[in-house]
Structures are given as structure tokens and as C-alpha cells.
C-alpha positions as CSV (number, residue, x, y, z in Angstrom):
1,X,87.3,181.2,107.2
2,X,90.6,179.8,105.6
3,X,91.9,181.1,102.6
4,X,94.5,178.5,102.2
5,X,92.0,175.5,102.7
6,X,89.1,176.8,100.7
7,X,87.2,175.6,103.8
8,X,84.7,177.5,106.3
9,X,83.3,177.2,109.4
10,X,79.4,176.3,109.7
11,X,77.5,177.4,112.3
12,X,77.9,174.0,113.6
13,X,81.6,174.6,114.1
14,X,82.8,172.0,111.6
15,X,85.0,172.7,108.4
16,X,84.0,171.9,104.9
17,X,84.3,173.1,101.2
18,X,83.5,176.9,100.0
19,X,81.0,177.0,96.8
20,X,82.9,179.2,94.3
21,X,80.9,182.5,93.6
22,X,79.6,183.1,90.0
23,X,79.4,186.6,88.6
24,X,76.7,188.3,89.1
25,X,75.1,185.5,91.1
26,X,78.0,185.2,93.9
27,X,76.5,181.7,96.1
28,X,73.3,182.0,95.5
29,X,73.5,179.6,92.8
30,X,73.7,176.6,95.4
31,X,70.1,177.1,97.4
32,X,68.3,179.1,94.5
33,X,67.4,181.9,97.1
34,X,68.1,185.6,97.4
35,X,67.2,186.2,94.2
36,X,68.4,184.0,92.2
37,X,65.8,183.9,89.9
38,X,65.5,187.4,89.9
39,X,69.1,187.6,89.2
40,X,68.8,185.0,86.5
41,X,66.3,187.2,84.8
42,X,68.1,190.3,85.3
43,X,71.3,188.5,83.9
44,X,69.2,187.5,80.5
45,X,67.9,190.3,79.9
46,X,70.9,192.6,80.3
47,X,73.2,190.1,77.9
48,X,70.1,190.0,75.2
49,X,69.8,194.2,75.4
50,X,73.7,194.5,75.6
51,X,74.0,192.3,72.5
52,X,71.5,194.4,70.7
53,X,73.3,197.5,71.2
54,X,76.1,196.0,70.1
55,X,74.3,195.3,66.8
56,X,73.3,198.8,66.3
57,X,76.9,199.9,67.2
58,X,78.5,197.5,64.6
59,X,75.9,198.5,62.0
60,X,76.6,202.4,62.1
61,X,80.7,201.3,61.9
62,X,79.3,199.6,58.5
63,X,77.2,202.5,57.3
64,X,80.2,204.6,58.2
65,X,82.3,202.5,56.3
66,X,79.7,202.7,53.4
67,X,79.7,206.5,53.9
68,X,83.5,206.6,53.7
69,X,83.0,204.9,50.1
70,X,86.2,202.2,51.1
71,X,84.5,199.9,48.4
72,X,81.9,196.4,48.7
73,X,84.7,193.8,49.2
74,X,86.3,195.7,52.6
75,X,82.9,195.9,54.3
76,X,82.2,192.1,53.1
77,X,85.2,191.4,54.5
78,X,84.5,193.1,57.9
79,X,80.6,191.7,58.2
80,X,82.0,188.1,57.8
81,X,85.1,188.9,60.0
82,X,82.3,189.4,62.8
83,X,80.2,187.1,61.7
84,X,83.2,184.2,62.2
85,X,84.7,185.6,65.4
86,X,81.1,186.2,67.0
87,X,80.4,182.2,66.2
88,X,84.0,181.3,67.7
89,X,83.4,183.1,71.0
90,X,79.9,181.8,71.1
91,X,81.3,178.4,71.2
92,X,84.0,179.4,73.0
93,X,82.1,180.5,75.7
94,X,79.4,177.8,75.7
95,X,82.3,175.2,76.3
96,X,83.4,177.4,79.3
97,X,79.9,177.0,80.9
98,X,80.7,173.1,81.1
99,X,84.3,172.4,81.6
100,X,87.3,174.9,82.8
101,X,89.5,176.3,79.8
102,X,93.2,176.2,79.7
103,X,94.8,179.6,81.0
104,X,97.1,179.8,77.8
105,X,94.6,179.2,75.3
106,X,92.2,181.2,77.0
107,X,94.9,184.4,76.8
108,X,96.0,183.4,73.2
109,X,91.9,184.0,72.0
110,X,92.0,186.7,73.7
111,X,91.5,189.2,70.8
112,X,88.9,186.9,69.3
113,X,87.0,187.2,71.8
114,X,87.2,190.6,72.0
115,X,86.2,191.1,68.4
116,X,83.3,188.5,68.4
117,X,82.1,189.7,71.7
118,X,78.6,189.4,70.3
119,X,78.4,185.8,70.4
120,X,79.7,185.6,73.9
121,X,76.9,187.9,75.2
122,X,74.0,185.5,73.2
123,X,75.7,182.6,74.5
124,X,75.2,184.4,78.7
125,X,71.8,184.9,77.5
126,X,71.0,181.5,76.6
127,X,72.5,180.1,79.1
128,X,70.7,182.6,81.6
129,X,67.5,180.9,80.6
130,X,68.3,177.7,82.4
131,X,70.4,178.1,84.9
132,X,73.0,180.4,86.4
133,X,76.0,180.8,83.8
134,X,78.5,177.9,84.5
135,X,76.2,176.4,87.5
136,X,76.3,173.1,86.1
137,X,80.3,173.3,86.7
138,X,80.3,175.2,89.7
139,X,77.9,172.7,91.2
140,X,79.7,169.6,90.0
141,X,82.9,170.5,91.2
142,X,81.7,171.6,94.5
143,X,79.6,168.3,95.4
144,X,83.2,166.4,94.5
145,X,85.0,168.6,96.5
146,X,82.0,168.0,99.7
147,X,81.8,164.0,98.7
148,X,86.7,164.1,99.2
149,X,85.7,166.5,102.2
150,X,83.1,163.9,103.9
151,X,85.7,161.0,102.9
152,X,88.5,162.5,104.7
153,X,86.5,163.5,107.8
154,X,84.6,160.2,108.3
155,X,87.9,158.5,107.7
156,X,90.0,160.4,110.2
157,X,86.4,160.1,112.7
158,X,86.2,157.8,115.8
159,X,88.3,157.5,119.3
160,X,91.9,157.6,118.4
161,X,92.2,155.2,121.7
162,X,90.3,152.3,120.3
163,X,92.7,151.5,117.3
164,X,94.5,148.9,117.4
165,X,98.4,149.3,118.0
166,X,100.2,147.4,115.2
């Protein structure tokens, strides 16, 4: 295997394009097998039970900040503060499931994300239920890297002593 490349050797001997892993599903994504769907259910679940947690987390910080007496209009403020972040990272993340984001926008939302971590975790989940979180890029951009890859190879294939000398 080449680093530098992103190419492998297959068990035919012959060089060609490395699928990018996904979390949690690693390669698996490009055959379906070991596991995926397994893995796909696994993945579903765990982002539905992990954002229902988070739920019951965020409503004893509200109760505690009912306890603490800090007034109505500060725990408004903080319901619809997760409320809009939660939507924002939902889309956020949903968009990243079909195109790459841009590395300085992507640190710049960093704390929104953070804070509306809820909506990222629904968004895994419904994604989960149809395919493997950001296949659908994954595999695009690896069957453009194998289509340059065959162009290259087929171009460069043949006896180099029956061209022509210009």
C-alpha cells in the first residue's frame, strides 16, 4: 500500500484507488458485507438512544435552572438557544452527508455544533436508516477517482514499441 498515492495493490497485482473508511463502518460501505447492515442498525440506534439521553440531560439543566429560581425569560432564552443551534447542526450535518464542508467554516461553527449537538445526532440517525452516514459521497467520489484511475491506466496500456516515432 502507498500512502502517498492513495492506491493499493489487488490481489491481482495491479494499483488502483483506496475507498475512504467511514466511522464506524470503515470499507464496508462499498460491498455491503461484514456487517454492514448490522452496523447500520447498531449506528441508528445508538445516535436515536444518545440523543435521548441528551434530552433528559438538558431537561434536568432546565429544572435545575427552574430550581435555582433565575426567572421565566433566562430559561426561554436557553430552551430556544437549543432549540436554534440543534436545527443549525441538524442541517449542518445533513449537508455534510452530501458534499465536503470547508475546513474554516467547519472550525468557525465549531461551538454551534457543540451546543446543538442534539440535532447532529438525529440527523446520524436518519441518515443511518438508508444508508451508511455520508456513503452517497464516499461512493461518488470513489467511483470518479476508479473511472481517472482506469483512464490513466488504459491510456498509458499497450507495447511502448508499436508507437509511432514522430
Amino acid at each position: 500500500m502507498s500512502d502517498d498515492t492513495g492506491t493499493q495493490e489487488t490481489s491481482a497485482g495491479s494499483t488502483g484507488p483506496r475507498p475512504e473508511p467511514i466511522r464506524f463502518f470503515g470499507i464496508t460501505w462499498v460491498d455491503h458485507d461484514n456487517g454492514y447492515t448490522a452496523r447500520r442498525i447498531a449506528v441508528a440506534v445508538g445516535s436515536l438512544a444518545t440523543a435521548a439521553a441528551s434530552c433528559l440531560v438538558l431537561r434536568l439543566a432546565q429544572q435545575g435552572l427552574r430550581i435555582a429560581a433565575i426567572g421565566g425569560f433566562v430559561t426561554l432564552l436557553m430552551v430556544v438557544m437549543f432549540a436554534i443551534c440543534s436545527a443549525m447542526a441538524f442541517r449542518h450535518t445533513w449537508d455534510g452527508f452530501t458534499r465536503r464542508h470547508d475546513p474554516d467554516r467547519q472550525a468557525s461553527l465549531r461551538g454551534l455544533l457543540a451546543v446543538g449537538f442534539v440535532g447532529s445526532l438525529l440527523a446520524y440517525f436518519f441518515r443511518s436508516l438508508t444508508e451508511a452516514p455520508g456513503e452517497k459521497l464516499h461512493r461518488e467520489e470513489y467511483e470518479e477517482a476508479r473511472k481517472q484511475y482506469e483512464k490513466r491506466t488504459t491510456r498509458r496500456s499497450g507495447n511502448p514499441k508499436n508507437r509511432r516515432r514522430a
